[in-house]
C-alpha positions, 0 to 999 in steps of 0.5 A: 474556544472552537479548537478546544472543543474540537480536540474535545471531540476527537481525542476520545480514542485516547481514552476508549480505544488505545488498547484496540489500536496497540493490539493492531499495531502488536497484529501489524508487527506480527503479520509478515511472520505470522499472518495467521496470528496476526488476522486473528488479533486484527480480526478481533480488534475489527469485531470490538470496533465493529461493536462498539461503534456500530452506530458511526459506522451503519451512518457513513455512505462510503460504508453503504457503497462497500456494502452494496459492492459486497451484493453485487459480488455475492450476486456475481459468485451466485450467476457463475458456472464454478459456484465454488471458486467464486464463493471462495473468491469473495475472501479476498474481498468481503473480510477485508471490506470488514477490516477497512470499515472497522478500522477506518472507524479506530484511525483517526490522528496523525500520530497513529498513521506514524505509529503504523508506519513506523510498525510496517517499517520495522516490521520488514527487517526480518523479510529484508535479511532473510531475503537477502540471505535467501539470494546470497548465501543460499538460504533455505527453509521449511519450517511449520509450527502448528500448521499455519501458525508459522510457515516458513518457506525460503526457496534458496537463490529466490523465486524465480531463480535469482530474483529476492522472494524472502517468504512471499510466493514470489518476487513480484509480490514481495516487490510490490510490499517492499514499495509500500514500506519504501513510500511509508519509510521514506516519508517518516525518514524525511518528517526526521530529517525535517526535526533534526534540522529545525532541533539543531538550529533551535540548539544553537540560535544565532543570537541566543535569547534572554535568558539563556534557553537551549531545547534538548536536541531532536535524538538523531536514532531514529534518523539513523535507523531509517536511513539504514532501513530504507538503503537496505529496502532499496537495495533488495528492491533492486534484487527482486528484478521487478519492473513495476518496483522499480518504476513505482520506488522511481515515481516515489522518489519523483513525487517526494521531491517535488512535494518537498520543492527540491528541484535538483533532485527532481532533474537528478532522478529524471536524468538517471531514469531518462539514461536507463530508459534510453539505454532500454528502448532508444534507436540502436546508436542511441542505446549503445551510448547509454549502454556504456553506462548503464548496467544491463542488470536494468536496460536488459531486464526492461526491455526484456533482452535478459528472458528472450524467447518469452511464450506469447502466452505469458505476455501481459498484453496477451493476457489483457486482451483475453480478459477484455474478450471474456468481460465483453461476453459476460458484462453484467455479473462476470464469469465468476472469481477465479474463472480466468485460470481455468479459461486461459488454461483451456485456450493458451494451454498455459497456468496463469492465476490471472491477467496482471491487471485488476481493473480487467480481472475483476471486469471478467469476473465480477462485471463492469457494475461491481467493477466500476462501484470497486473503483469509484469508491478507491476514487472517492478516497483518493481524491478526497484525500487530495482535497483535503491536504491542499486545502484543509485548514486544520492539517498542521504543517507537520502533519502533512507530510506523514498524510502524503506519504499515505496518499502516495501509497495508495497511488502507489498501490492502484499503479501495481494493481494496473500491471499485477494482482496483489489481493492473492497476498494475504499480508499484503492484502491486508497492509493495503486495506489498513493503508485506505483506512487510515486515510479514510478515518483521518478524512471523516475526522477533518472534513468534520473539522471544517464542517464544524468551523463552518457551521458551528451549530452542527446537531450532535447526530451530524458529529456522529454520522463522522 
């Protein structure tokens, strides 16, 4: 009776709100092509949410800390000596505030985290294939429709030369998306493999039941089109010549195998990135060993040998260090968004938009409160997330996966943000906020779940308040 009830009182998006997420799923497919098209219809979909679910939303705490948060930033933009770079600032913030909130609200089954994985997958195809036509055949464009409604910029042989950019600014940036459809598309790859197995031996029983009864075996398609996708991701991950894709695809591939208890894979992975490693940084003997085997596209590009010479003003460690100094300055409200570009400028005498590290560049900015009420609340779901997964008795078997697979993108994107800046994407912006949404919606959904289990006389303003 309880379950009944229950998937009463969850369902009701079926209902009331499946045309507001197929127009977030059409937004999503769009976005990597069109991202201003895509915004608008993401936008409205938040409105509508924003609108109709104004009560769930204003009861949520997590809600209030976004809000507060959103204060202390204005404050900051307020105290800053360029008002205007910091106001403009705040847009790659406070908006998507507003898109985590609505659609933390929308997002609240198992099968919409698949559909939008599903959708992100397919999604990148088109940037796959252009960037790698981009790096091999030369491809170039600069195309623009109605302005903004489609720009196309594909710089022949990538951005920086030889590197895979497709149509991000930068191979970094299209590296870190790349990871994110990696994580998501491997796990949807494995939920495939997973059916496929369990269909098949259900086709085929050893002792066929009375009477005869054969299942209609899983279609292997969609199997075969996502081992395809993910070859090719990784693939143009690897020709995107980033560190931090590579070392997160790594960390990935680590955390998957040992989620799923395949030890060998897990010692296969470790030997083949301990060998890289060792080729990279290992003492002169030991590195001339490994550097028989490993190719010097990986060691040479780890350990910086292939871009010798490199400015000291380029360093990450240079620019972590002036970030720290200005926090140190201004602790409480920043210097303001955008202030570090104009203060390493003026003191290395080098453009840089920022320091390659979000936790430092939002502590110059914006100040260490701001600073540390952001991450609490990335924490918060985070390890909420966690709690939920192991010890949730509501979570079927089969949906666990697909809800680790967000989890291990968030991880994935707090890692990015320790050694890049991704928030200057809009796209990827975007994916990254809609990834904490709907991991957010599906912990208020369950933590109901086992609230209600646990005190089954719950008032009806308490079901709300999730």
């Amino acid at each position: 009776m309880l379950g009944a009830s229950l998937n009463k009182v969850f369902d009701y998006f079926k209902s009331r709100w499946q045309s507001a997420w197929n127009y977030s799923l059409w937004a999503l497919l769009i976005f990597p092509l069109s991202p201003l098209v895509g915004a608008v219809t993401i936008g409205f979909v938040s409105l509508i949410t924003w609108l109709k679910q104004s009560r769930k939303i204003s009861r949520r705490p997590l809600n209030w800390g976004f809000a507060l948060l959103s204060v202390l930033l204005l404050v900051s933009a307020g105290f800053a000596d360029g008002k205007t770079l910091a106001f403009l600032g705040l847009f790659n913030f406070l908006p998507f505030f507003l898109l985590f909130v609505a659609h933390s609200a929308l997002i609240q089954t198992f099968t919409q985290l698949r559909q939008m994985a599903w959708v992100l997958v397919i999604g990148s195809m088109p940037l796959i294939i252009i960037g790698l036509g981009q790096l091999f055949l030369g491809w170039s464009l600069n195309l623009e429709i109605l302005w903004v409604v489609f720009n196309w910029i594909i710089v022949p042989g990538g951005n920086p030369p030889g590197r895979i950019a497709s149509l991000f600014l930068h191979a970094n940036t299209f590296a870190a998306y790349l990871v994110i459809i990696f994580i998501l598309g491997l796990g949807l790859w494995l939920e495939n493999y997973q059916q496929l197995r369990v269909k098949n031996k259900q086709s085929f029983p050893p002792h066929p039941p009375h009477p005869p009864h054969l299942p209609t075996p899983h279609s292997p398609l969609p199997f075969l089109f996502l081992t395809v996708a993910m070859i090719i991701n990784f693939i143009t991950l690897i020709f995107t010549n980033s560190r931090n894709g590579w070392a997160i695809a790594i960390f990935a591939c680590l955390a998957y195998a040992l989620y799923q208890g395949w030890r060998i894979l897990v010692g296969g992975v470790t030997a083949i990135a301990s060998s890289v490693l060792l080729a990279a940084f290992a003492p002169s003997p030991v590195a001339q060993f490994f550097r028989h085997y490993v190719p010097a596209f990986f060691w040479a590009r780890l350990n910086d040998d292939m871009y010798p010479d490199r400015p000291v003003a380029l360093m990450r460690k240079t620019q972590w260090q002036f970030a720290w100094s200005l926090a140190q300055e201004h602790p409480w409200t920043g210097w303001g968004l955008h202030s570090f570009s104009t203060f390493y400028k003026a003191q290395m005498h080098t453009r840089l938009g920022h320091p390659h590290n979000l936790f430092l560049m939002l502590s110059a900015e914006t100040g260490f409160p701001s600073t540390l009420l952001f991450f609490g609340l990335l924490a918060w779901i985070l390890i909420t997330g966690v709690q939920l997964l192991r010890k949730s008795k509501y979570i079927n078997k089969e949906d666990r996966l697909i809800f680790f697979s967000y989890l291990l993108a968030f991880a994935a994107w707090v890692l990015l943000n320790t050694v890049d800046v991704t928030i200057f994407d809009f796209r990827l912006n975007a994916f990254s906020w809609l990834i904490l949404a709907a991991i957010c919606g599906v912990i208020y959904r369950y933590k109901l779940h086992d609230r209600l289990a646990s005190h089954p006389n719950e008032s009806g303003n308490d079901k709300q308040q999730f």
